[in-house]
N, CA, C and O of each residue as an XYZ file, in Angstrom:
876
protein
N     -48.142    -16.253     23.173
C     -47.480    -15.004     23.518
C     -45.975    -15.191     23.597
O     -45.154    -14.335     23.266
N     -45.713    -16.342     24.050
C     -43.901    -16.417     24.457
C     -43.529    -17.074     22.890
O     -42.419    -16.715     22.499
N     -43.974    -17.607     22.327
C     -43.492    -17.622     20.590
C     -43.420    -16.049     19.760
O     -42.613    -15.516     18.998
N     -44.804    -15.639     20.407
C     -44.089    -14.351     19.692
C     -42.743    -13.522     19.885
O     -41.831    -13.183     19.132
N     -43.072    -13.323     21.424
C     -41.511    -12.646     21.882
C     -40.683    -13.603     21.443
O     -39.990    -13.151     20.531
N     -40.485    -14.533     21.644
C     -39.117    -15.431     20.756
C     -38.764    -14.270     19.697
O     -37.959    -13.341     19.625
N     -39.942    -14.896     18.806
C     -39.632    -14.639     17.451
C     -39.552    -12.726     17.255
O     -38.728    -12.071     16.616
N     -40.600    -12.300     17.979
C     -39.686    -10.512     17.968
C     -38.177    -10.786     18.474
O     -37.399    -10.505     17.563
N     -37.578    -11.198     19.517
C     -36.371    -10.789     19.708
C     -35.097    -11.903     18.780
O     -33.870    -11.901     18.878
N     -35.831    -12.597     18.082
C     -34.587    -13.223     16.859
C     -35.087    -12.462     15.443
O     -34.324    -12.146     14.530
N     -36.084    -12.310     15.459
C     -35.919    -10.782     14.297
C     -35.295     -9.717     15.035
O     -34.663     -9.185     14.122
N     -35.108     -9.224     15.789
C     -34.438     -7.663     16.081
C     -32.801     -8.254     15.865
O     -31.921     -7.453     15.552
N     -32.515     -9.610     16.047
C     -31.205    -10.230     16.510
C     -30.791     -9.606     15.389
O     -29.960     -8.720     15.189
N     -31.952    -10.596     14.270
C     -31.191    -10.715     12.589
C     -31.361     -9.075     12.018
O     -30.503     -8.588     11.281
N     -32.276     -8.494     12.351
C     -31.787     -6.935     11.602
C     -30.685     -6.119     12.104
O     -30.175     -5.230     11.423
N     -30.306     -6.418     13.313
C     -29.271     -6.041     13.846
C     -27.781     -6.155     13.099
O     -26.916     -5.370     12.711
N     -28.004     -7.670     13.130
C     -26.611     -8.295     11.813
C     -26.636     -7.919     10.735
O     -25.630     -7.569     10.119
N     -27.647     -7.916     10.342
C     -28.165     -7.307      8.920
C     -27.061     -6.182      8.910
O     -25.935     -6.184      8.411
N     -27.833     -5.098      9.713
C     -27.258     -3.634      9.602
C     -25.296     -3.893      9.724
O     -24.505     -3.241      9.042
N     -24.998     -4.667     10.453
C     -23.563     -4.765     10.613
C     -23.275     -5.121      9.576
O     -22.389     -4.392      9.131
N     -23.674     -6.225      8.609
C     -23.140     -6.795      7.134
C     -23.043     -5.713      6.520
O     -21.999     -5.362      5.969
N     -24.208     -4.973      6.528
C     -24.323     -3.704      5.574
C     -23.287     -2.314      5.397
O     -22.908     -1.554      4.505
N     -23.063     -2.584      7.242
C     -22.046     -1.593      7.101
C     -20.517     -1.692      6.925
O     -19.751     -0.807      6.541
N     -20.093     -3.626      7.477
C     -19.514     -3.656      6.925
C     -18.493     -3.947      5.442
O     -17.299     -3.812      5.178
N     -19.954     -4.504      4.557
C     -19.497     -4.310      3.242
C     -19.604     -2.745      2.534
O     -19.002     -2.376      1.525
N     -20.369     -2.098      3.210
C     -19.912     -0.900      2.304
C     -18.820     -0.408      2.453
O     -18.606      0.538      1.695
N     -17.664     -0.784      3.439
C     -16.233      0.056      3.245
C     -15.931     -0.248      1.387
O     -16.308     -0.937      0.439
N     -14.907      0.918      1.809
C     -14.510      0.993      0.305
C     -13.291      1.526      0.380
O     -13.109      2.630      0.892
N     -11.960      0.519     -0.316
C     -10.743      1.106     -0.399
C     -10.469      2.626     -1.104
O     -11.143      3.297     -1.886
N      -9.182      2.841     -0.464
C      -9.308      4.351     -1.240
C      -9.334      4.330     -2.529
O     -10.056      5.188     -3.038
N      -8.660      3.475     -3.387
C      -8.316      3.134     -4.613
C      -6.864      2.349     -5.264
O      -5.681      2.404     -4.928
N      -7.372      1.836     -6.021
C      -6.184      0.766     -6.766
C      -5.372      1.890     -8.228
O      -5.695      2.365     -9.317
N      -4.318      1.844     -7.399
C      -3.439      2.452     -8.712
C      -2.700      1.605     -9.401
O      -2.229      0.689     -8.727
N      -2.444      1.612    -10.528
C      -1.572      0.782    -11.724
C      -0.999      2.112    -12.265
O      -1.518      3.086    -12.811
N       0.694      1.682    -11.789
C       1.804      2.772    -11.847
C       2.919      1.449    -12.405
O       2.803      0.238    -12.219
N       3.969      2.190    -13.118
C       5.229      1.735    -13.345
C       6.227      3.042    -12.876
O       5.878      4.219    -12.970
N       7.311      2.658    -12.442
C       8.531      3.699    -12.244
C       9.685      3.635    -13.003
O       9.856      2.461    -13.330
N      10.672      4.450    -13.492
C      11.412      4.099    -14.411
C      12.638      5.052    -13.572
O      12.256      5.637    -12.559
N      13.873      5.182    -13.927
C      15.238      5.981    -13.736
C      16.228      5.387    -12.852
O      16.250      4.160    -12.938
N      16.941      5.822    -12.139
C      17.984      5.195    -11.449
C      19.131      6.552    -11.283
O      18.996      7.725    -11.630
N      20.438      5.761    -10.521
C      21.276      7.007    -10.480
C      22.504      7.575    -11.941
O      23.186      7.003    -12.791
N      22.277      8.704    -11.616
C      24.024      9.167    -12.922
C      24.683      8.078    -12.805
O      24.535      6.916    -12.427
N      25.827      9.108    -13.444
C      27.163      8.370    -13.562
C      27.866      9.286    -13.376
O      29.008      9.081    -13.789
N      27.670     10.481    -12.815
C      28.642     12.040    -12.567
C      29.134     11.653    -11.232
O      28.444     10.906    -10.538
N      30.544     12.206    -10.712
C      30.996     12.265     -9.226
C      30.967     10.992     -9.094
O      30.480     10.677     -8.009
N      31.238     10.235     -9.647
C      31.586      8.730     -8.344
C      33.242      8.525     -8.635
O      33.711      8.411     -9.768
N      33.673      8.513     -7.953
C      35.186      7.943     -7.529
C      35.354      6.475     -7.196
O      35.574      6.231     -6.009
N      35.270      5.168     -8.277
C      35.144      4.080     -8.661
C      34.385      2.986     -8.861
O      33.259      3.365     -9.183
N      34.439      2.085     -8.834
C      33.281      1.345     -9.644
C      31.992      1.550     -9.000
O      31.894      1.535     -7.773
N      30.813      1.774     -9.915
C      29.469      2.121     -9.781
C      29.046      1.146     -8.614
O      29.540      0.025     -8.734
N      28.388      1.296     -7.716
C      28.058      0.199     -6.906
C      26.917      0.036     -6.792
O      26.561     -1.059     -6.356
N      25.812      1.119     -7.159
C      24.732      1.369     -6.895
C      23.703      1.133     -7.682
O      24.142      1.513     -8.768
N      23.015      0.896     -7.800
C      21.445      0.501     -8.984
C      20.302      0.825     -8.496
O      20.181      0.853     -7.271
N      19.061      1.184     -9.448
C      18.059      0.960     -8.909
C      16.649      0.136     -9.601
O      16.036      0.090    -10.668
N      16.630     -0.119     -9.011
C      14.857     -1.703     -9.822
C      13.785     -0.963     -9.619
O      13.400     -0.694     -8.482
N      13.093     -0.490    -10.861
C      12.114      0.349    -10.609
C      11.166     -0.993    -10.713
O      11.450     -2.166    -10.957
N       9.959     -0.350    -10.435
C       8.550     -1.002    -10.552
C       8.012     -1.403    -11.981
O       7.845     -0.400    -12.675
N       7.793     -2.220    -12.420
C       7.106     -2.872    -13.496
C       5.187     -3.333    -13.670
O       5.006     -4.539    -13.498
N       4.238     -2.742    -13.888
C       2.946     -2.866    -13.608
C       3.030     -3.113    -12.315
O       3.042     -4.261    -11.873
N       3.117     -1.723    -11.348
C       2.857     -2.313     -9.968
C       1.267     -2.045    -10.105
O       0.574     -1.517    -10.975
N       1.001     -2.648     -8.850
C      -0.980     -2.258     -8.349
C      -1.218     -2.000     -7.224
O      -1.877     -2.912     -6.726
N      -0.995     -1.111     -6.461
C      -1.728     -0.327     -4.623
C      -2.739      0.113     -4.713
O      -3.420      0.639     -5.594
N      -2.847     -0.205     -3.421
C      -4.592      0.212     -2.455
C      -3.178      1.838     -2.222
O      -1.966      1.913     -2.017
N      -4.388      2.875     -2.431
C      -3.487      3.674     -1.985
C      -3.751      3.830     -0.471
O      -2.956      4.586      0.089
N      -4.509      3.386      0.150
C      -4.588      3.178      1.626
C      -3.438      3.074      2.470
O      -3.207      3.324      3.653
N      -2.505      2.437      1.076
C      -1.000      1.850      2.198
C       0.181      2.688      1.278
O       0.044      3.534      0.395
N       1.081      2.231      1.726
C       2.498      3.043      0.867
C       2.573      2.882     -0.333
O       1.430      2.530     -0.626
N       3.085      2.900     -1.131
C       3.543      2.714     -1.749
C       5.045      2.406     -2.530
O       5.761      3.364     -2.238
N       5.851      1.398     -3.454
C       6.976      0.978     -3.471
C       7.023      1.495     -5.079
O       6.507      1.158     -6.145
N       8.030      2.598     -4.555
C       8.812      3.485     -5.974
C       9.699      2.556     -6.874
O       9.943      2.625     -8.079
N      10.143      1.586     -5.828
C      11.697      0.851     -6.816
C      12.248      0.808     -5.168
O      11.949      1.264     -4.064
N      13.398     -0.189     -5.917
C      14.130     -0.265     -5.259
C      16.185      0.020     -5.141
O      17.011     -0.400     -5.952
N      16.367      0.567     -4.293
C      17.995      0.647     -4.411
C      18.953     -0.757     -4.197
O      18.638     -1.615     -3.373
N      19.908     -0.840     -4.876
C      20.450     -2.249     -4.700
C      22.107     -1.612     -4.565
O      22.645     -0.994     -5.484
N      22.809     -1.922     -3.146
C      24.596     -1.559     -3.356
C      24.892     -2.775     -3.461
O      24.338     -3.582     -2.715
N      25.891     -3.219     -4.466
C      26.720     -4.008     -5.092
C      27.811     -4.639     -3.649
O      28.187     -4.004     -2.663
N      28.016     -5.711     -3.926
C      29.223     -6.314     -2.892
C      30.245     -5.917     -4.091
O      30.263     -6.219     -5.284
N      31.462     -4.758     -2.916
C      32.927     -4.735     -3.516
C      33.748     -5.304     -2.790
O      33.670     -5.354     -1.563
N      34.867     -5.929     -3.666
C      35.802     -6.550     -2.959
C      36.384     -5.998     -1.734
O      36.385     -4.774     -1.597
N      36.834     -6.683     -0.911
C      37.446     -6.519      0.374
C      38.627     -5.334      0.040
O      39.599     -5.531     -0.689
N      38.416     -4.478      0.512
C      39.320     -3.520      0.657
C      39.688     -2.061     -0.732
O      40.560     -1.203     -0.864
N      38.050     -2.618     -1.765
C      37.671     -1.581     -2.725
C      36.788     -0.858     -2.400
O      35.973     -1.334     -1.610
N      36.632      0.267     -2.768
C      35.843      1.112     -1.932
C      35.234      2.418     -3.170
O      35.988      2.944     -3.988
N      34.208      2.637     -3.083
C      33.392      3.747     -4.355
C      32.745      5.061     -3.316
O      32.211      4.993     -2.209
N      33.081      6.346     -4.278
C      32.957      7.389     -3.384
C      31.675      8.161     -3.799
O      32.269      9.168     -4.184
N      30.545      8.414     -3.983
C      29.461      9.325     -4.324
C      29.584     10.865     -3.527
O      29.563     11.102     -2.319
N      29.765     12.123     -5.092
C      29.952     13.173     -4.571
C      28.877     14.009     -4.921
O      29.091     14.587     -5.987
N      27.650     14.315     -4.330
C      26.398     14.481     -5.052
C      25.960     14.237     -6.346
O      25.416     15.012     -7.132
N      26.302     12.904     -6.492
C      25.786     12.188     -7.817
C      23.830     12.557     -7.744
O      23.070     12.783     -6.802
N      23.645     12.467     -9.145
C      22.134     12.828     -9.115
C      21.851     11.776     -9.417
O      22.595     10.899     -9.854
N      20.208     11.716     -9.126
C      19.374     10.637     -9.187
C      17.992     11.321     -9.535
O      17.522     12.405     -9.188
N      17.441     10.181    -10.448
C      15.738     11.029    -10.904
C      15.398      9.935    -11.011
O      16.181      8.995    -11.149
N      13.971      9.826    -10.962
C      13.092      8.912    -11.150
C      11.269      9.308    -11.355
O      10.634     10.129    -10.694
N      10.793      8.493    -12.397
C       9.614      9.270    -12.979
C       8.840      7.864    -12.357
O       9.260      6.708    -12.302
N       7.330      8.546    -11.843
C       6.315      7.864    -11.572
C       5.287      7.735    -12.594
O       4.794      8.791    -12.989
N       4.825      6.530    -13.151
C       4.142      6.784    -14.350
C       2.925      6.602    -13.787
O       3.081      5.960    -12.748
N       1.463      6.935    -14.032
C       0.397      6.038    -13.583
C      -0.338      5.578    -14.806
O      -0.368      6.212    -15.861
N      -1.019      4.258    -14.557
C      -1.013      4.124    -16.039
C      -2.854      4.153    -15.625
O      -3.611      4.402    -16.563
N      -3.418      3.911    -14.332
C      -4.538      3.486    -14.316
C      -5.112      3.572    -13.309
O      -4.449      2.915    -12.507
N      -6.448      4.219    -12.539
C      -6.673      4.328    -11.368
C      -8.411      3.759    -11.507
O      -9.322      4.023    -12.292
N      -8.287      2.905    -10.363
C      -9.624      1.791    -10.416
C     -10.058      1.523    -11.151
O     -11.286      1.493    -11.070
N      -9.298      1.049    -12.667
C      -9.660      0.493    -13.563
C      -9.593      1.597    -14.683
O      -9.257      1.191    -15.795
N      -9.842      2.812    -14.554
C      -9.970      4.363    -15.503
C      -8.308      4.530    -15.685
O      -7.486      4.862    -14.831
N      -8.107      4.191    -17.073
C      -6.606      4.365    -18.200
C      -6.983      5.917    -17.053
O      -7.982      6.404    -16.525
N      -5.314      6.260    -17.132
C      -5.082      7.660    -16.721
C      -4.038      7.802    -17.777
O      -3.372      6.960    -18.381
N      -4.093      9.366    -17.840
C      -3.149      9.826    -18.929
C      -2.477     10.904    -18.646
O      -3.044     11.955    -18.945
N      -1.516     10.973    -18.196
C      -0.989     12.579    -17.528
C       0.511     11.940    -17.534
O       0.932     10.784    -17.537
N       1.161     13.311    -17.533
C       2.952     13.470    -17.061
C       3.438     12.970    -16.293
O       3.089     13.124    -15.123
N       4.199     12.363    -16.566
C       4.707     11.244    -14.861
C       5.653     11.920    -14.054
O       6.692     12.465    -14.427
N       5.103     11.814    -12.699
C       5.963     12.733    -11.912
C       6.996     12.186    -11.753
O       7.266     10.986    -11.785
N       8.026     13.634    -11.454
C       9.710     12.998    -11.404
C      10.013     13.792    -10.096
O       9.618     14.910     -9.766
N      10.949     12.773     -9.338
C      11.509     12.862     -8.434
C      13.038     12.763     -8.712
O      13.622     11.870     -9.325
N      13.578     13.917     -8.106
C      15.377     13.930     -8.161
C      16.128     14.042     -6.707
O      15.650     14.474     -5.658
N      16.945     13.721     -6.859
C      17.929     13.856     -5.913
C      19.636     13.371     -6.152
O      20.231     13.327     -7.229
N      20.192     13.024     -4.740
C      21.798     13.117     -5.058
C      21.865     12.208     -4.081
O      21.002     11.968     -3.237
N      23.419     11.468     -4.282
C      23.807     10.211     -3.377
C      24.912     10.772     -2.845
O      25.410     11.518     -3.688
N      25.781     10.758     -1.426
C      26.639     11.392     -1.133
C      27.054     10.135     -0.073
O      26.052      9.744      0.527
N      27.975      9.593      0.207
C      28.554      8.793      0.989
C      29.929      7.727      0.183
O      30.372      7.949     -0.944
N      30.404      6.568      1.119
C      30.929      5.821      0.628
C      30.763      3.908      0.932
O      30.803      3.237      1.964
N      30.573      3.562     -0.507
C      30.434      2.237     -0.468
C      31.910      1.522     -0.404
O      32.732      1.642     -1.313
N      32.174      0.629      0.998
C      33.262     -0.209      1.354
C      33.117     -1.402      1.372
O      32.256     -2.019      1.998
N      34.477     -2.106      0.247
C      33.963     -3.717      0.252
C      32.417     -4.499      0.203
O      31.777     -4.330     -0.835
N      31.844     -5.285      1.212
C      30.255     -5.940      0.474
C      29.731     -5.506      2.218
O      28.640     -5.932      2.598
N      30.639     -4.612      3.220
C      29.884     -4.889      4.832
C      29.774     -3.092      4.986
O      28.920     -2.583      5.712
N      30.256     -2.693      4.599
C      29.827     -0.869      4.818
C      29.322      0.307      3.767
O      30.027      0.626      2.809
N      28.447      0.729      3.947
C      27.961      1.722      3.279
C      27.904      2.965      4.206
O      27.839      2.699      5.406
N      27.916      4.253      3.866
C      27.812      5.207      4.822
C      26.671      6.210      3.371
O      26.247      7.293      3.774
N      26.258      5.815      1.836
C      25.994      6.580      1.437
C      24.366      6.777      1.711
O      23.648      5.808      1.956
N      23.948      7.910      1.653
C      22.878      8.243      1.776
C      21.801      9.357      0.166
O      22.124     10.422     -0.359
N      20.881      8.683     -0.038
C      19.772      9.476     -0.986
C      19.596     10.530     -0.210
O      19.539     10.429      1.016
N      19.456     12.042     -1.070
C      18.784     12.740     -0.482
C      17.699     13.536     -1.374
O      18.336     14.185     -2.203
N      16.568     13.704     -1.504
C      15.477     13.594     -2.061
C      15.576     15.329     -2.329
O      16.198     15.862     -1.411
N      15.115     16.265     -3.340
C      14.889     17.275     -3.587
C      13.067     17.065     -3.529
O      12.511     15.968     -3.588
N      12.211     18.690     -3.376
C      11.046     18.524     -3.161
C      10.471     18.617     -4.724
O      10.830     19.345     -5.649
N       9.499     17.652     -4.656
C       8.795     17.042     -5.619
C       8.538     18.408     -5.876
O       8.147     19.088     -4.927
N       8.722     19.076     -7.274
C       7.891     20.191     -7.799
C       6.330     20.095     -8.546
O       5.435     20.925     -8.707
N       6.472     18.777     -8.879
C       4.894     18.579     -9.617
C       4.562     17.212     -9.493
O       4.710     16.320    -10.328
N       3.700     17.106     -7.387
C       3.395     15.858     -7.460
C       2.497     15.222     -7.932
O       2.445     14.000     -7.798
N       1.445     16.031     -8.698
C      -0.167     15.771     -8.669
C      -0.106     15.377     -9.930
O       0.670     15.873    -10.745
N      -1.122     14.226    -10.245
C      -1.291     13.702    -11.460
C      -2.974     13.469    -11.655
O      -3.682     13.373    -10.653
N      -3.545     13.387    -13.006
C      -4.521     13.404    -12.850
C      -5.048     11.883    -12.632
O      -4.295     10.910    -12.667
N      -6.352     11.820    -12.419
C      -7.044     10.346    -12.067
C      -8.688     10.778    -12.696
O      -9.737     10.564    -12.089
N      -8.609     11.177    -13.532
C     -10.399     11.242    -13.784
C     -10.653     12.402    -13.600
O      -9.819     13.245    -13.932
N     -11.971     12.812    -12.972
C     -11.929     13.802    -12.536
C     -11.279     14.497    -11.411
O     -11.473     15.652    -11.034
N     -10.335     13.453    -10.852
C      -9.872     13.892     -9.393
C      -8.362     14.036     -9.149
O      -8.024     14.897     -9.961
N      -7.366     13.683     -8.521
C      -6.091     13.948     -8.749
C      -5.588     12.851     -7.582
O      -6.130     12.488     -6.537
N      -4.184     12.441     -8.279
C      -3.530     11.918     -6.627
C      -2.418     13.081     -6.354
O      -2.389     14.118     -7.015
N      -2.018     12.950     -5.890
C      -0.218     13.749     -5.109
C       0.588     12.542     -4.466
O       0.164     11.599     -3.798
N       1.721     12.816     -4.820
C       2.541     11.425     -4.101
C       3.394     12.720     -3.479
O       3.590     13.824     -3.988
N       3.866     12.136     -2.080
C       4.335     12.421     -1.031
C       5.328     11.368     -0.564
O       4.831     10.363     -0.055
N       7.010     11.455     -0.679
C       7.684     10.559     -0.309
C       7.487     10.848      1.381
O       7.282     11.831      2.093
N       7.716      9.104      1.601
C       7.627      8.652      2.722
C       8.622      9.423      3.983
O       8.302      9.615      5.156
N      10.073      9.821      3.209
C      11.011      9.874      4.010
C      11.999     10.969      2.907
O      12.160     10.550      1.760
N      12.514     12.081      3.212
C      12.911     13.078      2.371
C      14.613     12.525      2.138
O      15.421     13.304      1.633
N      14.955     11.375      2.485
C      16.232     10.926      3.058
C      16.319      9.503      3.243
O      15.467      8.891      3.887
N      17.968      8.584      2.350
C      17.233      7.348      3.127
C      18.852      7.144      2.765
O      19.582      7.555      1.863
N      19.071      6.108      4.199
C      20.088      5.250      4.263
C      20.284      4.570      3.479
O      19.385      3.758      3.698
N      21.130      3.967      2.097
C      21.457      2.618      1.445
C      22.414      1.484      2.336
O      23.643      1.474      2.399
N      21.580      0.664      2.911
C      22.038     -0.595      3.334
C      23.442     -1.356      2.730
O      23.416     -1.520      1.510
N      24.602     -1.817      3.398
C      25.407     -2.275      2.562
C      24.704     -3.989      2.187
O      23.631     -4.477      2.542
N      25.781     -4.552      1.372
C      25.337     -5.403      0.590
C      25.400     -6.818      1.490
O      25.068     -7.913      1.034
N      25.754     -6.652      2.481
C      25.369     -7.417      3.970
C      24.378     -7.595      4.845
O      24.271     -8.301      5.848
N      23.521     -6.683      4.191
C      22.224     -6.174      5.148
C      21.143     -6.396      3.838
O      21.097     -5.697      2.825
N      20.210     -7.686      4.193
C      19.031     -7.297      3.395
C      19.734     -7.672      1.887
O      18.998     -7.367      0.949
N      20.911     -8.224      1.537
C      20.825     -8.337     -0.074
C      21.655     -6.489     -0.681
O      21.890     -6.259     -1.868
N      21.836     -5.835      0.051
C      22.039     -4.138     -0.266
C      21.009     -3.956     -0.547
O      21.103     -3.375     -1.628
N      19.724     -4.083     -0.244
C      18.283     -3.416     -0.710
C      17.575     -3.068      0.197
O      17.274     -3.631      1.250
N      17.118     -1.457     -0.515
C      16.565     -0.851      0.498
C      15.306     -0.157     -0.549
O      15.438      0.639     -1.479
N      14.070     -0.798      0.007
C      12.769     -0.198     -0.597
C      12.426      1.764     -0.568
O      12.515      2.602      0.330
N      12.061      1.832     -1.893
C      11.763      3.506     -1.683
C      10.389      3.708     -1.723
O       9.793      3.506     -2.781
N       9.753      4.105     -0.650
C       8.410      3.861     -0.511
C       7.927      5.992     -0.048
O       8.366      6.957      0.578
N       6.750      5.557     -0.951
C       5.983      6.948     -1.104
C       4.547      7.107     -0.766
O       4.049      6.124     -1.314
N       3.568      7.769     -0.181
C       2.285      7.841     -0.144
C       1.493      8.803     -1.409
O       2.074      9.631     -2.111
N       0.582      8.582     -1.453
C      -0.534      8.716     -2.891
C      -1.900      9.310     -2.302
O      -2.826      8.505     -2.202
N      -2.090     10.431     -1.962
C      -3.356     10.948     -1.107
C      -4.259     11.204     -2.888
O      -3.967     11.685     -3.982
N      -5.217     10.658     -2.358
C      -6.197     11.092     -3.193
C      -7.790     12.060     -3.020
O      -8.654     12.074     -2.142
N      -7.644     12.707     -4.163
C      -9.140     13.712     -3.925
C     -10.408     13.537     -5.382
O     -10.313     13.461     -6.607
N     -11.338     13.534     -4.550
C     -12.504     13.671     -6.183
C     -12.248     12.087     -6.823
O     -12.819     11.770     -7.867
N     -11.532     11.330     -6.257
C     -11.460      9.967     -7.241
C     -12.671      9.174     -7.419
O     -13.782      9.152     -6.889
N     -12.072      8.524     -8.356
C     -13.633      7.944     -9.502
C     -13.544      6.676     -8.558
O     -12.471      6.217     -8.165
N     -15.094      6.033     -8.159
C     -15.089      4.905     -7.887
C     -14.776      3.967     -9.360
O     -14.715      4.355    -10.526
N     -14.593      2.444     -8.710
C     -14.345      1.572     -9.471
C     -13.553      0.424     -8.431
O     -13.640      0.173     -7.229
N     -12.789     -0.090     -9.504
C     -11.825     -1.134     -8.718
C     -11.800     -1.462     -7.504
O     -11.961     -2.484     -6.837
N     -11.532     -0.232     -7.320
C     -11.331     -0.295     -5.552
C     -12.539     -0.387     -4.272
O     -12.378     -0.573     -3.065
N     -13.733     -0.185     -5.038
C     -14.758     -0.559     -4.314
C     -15.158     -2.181     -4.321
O     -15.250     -2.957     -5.272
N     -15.378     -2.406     -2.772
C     -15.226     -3.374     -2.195
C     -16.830     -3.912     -1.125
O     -17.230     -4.089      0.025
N     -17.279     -3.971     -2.760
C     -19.243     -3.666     -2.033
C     -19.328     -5.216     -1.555
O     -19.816     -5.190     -0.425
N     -19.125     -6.217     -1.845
C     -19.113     -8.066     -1.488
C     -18.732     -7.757     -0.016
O     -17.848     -6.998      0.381
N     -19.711     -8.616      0.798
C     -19.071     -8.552      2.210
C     -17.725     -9.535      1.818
O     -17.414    -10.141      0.793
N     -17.117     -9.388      3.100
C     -15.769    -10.396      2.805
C     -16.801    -12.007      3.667
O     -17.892    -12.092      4.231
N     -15.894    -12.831      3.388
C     -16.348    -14.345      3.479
C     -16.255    -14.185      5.040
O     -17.160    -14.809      5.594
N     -15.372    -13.489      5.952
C     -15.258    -13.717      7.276
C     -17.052    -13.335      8.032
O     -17.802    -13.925      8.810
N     -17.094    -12.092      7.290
C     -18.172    -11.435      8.007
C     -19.244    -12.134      7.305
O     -20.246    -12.165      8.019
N     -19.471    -12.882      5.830
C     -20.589    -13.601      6.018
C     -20.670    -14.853      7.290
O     -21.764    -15.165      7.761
N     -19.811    -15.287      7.604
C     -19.598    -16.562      8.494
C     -19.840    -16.106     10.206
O     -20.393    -16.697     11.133
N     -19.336    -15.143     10.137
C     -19.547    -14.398     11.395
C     -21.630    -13.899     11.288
O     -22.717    -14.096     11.831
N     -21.251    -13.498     10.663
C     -23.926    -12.831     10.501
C     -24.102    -14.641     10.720
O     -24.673    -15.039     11.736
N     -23.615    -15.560      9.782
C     -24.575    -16.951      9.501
C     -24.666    -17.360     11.352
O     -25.684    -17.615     11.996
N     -22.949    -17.289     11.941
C     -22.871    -18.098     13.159
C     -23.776    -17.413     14.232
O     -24.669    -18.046     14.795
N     -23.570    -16.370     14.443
C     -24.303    -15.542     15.912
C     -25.842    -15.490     15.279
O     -26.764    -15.579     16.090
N     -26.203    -15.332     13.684
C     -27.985    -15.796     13.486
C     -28.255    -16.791     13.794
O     -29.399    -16.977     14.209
N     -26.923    -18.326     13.701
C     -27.923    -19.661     13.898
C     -27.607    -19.662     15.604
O     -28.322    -20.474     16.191
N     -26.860    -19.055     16.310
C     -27.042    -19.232     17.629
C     -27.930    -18.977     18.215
O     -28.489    -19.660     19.074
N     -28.357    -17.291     17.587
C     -29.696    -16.840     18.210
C     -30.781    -17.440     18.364
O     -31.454    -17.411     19.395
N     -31.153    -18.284     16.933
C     -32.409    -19.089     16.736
C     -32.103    -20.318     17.677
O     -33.112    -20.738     18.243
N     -31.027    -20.932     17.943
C     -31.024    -22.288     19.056
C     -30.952    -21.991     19.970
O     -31.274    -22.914     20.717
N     -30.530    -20.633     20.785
C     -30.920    -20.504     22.516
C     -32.386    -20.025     22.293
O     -33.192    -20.269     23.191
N     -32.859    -19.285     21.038
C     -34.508    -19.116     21.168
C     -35.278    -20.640     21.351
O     -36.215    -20.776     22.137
N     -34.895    -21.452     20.746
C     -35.545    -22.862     20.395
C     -35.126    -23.792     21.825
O     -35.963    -24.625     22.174
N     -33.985    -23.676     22.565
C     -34.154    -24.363     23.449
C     -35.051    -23.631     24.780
O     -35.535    -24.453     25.558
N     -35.313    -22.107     25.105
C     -36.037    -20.991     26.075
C     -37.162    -21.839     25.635
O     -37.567    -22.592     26.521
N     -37.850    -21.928     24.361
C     -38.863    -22.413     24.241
C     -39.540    -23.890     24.420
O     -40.747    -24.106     24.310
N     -38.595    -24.812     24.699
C     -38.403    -26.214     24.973
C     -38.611    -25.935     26.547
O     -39.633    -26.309     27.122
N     -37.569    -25.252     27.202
C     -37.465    -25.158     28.430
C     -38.756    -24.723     29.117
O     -38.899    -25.337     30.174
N     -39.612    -23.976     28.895
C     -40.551    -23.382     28.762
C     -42.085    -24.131     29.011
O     -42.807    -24.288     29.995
N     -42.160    -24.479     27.651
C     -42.876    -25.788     27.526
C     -42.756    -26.392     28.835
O     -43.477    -26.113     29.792
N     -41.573    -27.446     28.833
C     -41.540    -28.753     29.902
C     -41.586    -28.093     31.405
O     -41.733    -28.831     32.379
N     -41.441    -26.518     31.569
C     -41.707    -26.639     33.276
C     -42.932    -26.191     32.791
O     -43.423    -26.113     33.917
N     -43.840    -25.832     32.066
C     -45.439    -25.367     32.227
C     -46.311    -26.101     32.672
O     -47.471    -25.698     32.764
């Protein structure tokens, strides 16, 4: 009788874990996008040397779970006591997607514009600031489903070239609807949670195996 109960309550142990493995390998990321970004700023309204650049993305790949990185802005170190003026200079930049969980996507790449207005001093001050116009056509297709990108911040400080290298990340979110599984499903438990079911199953079975030792020798 006391072998059985053992053994009922290290089977209930192990279906128990069971069910936890199960649930936790079925999470599933939202999805993996494969995007490139392309553009940077004019050359209209600046009052001396260009100081400004921007490094778009080259085959990037996001979980859209997390932000996303448009490119980046880079201000130039100017000499001590040169100084560049931005007078709503424009800026555009196109989001391409090339691929969502593995499914080629094929659609218009959204463009984002805006204007730079401040002044870059020597390589220790910047006062200019991006200011973002609203995305008119964020939605792109993905299969049967769509993303929308949503910048992070409608506005962003450029760091002078003292701070950080002058680089300042332009980061956007990617909500998705109707998307196609693939890629981004993440059915393999991860290695932690197999190690975690193996350890608390072989514990269960050795405090069952010693109750039953113990057991035995006072009977």
């Amino acid at each position: 009788m006391q072998t059985t109960r053992g053994w009922t309550g290290f089977r209930t142990a192990a279906i128990a874990l069971g069910l936890f493995v199960a649930g936790a390998s079925g999470a599933r990321a939202d999805g993996i996008l494969n995007y490139t970004t392309s553009g940077g700023p004019g050359t209209a309204n600046i009052n001396g040397a260009p100081a400004i650049s921007f490094v778009p993305v080259q085959n990037g790949s996001v979980d859209t779970a997390s932000n996303i990185s448009l490119g980046t802005f880079v201000v130039a170190a100017l000499p001590n006591g040169q100084s560049t003026t931005y007078n709503n200079t424009p800026f555009s930049l196109s989001l391409i997607p090339n691929a969502f969980n593995g499914t080629t996507v094929q659609d218009t790449p959204v463009q984002v514009t805006g204007y730079f207005n401040g002044t870059v001093t020597g390589a220790n001050q910047s006062s200019v600031k991006v200011t973002f116009n609203p995305v008119t056509t964020a939605a792109f297709s993905i299969g049967a489903g769509a993303g929308t990108l949503d910048l992070s911040n409608s506005q962003e400080l450029l760091v002078p070239n003292s701070v950080n290298g002058g680089q300042t990340t332009l980061q956007a979110q990617v909500a998705t609807t109707n998307a196609p599984s693939g890629g981004g499903d993440t059915s393999a438990p991860e290695p932690s949670t197999i190690a975690l079911f193996l350890s608390v199953l072989g514990g269960v079975g050795l405090r069952r195996m010693v109750q039953g030792r113990r057991q035995r020798a006072s009977a």
